[in-house]
C-alpha atoms as an extended CHARMM CRD file, in Angstrom:
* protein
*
        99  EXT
         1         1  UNK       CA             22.8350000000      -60.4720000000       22.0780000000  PROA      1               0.0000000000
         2         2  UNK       CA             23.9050000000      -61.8410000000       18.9760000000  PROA      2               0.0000000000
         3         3  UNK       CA             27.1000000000      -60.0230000000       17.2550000000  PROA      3               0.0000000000
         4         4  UNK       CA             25.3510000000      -60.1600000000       13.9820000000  PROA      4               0.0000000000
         5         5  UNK       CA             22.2910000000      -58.1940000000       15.4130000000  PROA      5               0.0000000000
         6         6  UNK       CA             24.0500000000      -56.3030000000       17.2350000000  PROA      6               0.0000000000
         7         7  UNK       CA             26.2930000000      -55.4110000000       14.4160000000  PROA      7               0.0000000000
         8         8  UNK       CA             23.2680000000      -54.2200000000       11.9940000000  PROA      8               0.0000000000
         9         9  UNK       CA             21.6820000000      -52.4830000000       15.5120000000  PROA      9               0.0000000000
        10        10  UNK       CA             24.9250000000      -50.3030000000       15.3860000000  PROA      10              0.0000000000
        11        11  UNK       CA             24.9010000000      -49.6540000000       11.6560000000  PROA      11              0.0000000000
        12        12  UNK       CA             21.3020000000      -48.6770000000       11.4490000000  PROA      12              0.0000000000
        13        13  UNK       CA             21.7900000000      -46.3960000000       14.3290000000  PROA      13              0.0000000000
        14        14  UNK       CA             24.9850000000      -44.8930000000       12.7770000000  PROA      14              0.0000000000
        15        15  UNK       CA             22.4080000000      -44.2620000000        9.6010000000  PROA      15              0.0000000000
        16        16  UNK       CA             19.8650000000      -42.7450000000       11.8360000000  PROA      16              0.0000000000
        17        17  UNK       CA             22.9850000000      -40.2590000000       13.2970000000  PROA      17              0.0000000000
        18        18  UNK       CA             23.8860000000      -39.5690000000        9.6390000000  PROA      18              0.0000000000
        19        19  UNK       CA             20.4610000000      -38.6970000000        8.3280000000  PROA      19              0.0000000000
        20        20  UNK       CA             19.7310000000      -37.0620000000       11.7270000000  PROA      20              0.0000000000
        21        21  UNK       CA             22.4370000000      -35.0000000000       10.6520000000  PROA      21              0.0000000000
        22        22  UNK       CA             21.9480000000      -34.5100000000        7.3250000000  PROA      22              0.0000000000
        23        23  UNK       CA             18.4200000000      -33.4240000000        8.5570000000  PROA      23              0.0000000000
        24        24  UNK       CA             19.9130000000      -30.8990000000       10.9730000000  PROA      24              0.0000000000
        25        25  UNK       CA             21.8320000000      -29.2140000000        8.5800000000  PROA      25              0.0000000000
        26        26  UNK       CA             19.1000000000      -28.9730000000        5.8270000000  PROA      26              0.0000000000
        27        27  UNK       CA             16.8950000000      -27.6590000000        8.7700000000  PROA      27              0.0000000000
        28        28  UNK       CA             19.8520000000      -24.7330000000        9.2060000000  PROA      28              0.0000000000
        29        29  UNK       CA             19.8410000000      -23.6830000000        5.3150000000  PROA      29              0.0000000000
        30        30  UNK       CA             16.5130000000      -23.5890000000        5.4520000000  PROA      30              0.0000000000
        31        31  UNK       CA             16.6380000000      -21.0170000000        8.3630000000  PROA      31              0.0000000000
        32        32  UNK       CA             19.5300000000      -19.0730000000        6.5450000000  PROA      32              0.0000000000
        33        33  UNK       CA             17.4190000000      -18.9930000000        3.5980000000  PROA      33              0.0000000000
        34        34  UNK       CA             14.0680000000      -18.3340000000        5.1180000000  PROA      34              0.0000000000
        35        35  UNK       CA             15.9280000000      -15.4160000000        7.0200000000  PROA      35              0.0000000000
        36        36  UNK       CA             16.8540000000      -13.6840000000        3.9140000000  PROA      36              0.0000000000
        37        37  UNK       CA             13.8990000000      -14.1560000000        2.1050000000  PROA      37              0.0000000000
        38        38  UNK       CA             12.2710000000      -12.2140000000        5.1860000000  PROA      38              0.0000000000
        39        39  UNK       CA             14.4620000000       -9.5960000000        5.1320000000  PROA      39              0.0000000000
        40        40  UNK       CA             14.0680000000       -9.2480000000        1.6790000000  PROA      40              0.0000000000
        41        41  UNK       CA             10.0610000000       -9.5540000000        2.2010000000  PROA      41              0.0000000000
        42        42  UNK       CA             10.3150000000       -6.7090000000        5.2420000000  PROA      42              0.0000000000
        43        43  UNK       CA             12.6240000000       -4.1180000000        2.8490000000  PROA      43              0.0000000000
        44        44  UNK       CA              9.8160000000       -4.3440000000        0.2360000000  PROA      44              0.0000000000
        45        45  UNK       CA              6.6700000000       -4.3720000000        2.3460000000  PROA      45              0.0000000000
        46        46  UNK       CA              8.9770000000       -1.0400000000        3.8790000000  PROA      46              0.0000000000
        47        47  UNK       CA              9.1020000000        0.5400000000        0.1320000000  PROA      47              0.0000000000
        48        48  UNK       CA              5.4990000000       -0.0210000000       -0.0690000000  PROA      48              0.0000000000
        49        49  UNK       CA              4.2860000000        1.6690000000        2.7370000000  PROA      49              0.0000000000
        50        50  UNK       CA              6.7700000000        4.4550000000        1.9350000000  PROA      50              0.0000000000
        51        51  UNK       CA              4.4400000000        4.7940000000       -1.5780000000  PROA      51              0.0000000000
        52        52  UNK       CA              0.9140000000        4.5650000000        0.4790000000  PROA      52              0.0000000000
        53        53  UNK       CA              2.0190000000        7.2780000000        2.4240000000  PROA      53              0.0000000000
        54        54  UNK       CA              3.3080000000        9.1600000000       -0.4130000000  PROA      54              0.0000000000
        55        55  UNK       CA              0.4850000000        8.2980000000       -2.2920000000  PROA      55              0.0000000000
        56        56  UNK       CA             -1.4700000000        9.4540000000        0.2570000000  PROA      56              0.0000000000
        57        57  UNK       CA             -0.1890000000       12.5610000000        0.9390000000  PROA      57              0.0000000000
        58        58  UNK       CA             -0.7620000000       13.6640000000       -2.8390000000  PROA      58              0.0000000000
        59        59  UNK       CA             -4.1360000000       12.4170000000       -2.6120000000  PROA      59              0.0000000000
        60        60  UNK       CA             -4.6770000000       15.0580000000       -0.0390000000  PROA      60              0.0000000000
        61        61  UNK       CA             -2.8160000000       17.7100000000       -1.1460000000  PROA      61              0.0000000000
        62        62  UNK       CA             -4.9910000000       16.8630000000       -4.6730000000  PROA      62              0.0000000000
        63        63  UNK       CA             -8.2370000000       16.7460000000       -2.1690000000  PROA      63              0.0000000000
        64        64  UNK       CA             -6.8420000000       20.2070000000       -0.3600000000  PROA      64              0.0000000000
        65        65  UNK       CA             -6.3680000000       21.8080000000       -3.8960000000  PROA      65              0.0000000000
        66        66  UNK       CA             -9.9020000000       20.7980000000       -5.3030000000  PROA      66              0.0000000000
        67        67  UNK       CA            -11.8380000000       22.1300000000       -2.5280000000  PROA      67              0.0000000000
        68        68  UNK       CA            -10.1040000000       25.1650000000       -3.0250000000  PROA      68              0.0000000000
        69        69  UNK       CA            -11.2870000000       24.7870000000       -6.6540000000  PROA      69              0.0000000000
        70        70  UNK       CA            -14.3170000000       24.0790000000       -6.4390000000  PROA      70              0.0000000000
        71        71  UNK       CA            -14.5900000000       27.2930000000       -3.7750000000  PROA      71              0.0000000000
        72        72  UNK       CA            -13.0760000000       30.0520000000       -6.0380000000  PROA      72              0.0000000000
        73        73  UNK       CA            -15.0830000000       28.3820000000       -8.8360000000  PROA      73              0.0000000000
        74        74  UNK       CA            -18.4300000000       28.4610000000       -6.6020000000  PROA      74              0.0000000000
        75        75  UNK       CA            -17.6620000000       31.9340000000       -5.7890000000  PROA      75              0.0000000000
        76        76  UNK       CA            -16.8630000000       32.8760000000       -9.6080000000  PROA      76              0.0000000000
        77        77  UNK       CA            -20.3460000000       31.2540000000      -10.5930000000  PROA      77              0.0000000000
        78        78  UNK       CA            -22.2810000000       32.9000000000       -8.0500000000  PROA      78              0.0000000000
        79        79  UNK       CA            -20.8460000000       36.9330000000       -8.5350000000  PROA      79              0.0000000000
        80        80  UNK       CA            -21.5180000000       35.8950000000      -12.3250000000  PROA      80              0.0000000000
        81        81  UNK       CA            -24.9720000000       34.9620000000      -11.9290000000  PROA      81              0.0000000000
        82        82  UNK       CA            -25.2180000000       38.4190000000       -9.7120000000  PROA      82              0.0000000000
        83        83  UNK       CA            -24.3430000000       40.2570000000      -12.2090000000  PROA      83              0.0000000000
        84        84  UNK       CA            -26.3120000000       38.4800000000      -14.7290000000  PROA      84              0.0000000000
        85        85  UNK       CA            -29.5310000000       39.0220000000      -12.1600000000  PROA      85              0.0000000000
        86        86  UNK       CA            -28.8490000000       42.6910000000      -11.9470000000  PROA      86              0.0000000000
        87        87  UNK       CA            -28.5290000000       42.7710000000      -14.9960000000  PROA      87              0.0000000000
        88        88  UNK       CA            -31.9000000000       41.0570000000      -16.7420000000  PROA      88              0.0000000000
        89        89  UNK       CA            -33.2030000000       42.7430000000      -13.5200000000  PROA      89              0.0000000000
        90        90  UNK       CA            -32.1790000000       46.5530000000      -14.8440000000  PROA      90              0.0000000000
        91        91  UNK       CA            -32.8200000000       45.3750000000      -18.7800000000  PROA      91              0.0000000000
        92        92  UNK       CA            -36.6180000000       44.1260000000      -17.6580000000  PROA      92              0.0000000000
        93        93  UNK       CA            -37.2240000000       47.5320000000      -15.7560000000  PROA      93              0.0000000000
        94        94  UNK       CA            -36.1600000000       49.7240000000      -18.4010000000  PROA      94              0.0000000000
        95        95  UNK       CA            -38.5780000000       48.0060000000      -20.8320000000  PROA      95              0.0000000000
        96        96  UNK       CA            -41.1530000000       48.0170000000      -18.6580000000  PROA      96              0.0000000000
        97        97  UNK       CA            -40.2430000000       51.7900000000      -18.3780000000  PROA      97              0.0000000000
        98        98  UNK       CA            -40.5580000000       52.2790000000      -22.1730000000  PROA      98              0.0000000000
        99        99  UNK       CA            -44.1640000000       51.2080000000      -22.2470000000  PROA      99              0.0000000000
């Protein structure tokens, strides 16, 4: 083989070593990088579900209290509108007495 040729075969390869290289360690700050950014990623998606599962415990204890609410308030309607029934009720036979 000619020493010329075989002198720019050598040089190109020692260029493809170097950017090989170079490509390596780009490849490995990538990773580094790419690993925190992940961690970083899994810590929030971690404070998020903490807050859905907050959030979704108040939502039942807000569920838990309305029923009750809506209950006592049912009940409350109902002994009022008993009352109000005997009530008419007594009022509507006493003037039916009176005539």
């Amino acid at each position: 083989m000619d020493p010329e040729i075989r002198a720019e075969f050598e040089e190109t390869h020692r260029r493809i070593d170097a950017v090989t290289a170079q490509i390596q360690l780009a490849a490995e700050e990538t990773r580094r990088h790419f690993d925190v950014v992940a961690e970083g990623m899994r810590s929030d998606v971690r404070l998020v579900a903490e807050g859905v599962s907050s959030l979704a415990e108040r939502v039942d204890r807000l569920e838990h209290n309305l029923r009750q609410e809506i209950r006592e308030t049912r009940r409350d309607v109902t002994a009022l509108l008993t009352a109000l029934s005997t009530d008419l009720d007594r009022r509507m036979r006493h003037l039916e007495g009176d005539r």
